[in-house]
C-alpha positions in Angstrom: 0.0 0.0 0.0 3.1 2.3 0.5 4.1 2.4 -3.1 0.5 3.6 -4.0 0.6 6.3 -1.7 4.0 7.4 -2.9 3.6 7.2 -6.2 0.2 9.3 -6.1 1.5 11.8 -3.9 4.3 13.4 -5.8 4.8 16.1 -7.7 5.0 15.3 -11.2 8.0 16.9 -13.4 8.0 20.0 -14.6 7.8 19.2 -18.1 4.6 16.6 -17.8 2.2 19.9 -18.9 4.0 20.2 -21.9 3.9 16.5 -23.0 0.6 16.3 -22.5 -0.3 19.1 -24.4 1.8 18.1 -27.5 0.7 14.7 -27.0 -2.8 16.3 -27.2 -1.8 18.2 -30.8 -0.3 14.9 -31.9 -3.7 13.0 -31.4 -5.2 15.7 -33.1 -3.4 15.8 -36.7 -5.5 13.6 -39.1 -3.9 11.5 -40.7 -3.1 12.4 -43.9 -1.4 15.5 -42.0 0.6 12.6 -40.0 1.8 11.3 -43.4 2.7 14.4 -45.0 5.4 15.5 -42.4 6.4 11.8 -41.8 5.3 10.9 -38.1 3.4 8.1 -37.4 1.7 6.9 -33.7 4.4 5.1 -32.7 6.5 8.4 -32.8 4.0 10.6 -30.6 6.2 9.9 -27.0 9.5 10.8 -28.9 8.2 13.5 -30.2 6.3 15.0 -27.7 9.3 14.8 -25.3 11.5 16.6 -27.8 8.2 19.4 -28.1 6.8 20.3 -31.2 8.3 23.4 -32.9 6.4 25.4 -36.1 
């Protein structure tokens, strides 16, 4: 029961809003967009981590 109650109760990293919210733009591209700048699902984590940039 400890490791439940530790790994609920911290903080998350600093960077977990930003993944999320590319992660978020990633599942929203259609799929034709996916193909047109070469990034398929299996990329999303990669490049979410790295952020996207326009």
């Amino acid at each position: 029961m400890g490791f439940f109650t530790e790994l609920f109760s911290r903080p998350r990293p600093r960077e977990q809003g930003r993944y999320s919210a590319s992660l978020a733009v990633l599942n929203a591209i259609t799929a034709a967009e996916r193909n047109e700048i070469h990034i398929r699902p299996a990329d999303f984590p990669r490049v979410a981590r790295q952020g996207i940039r326009c």
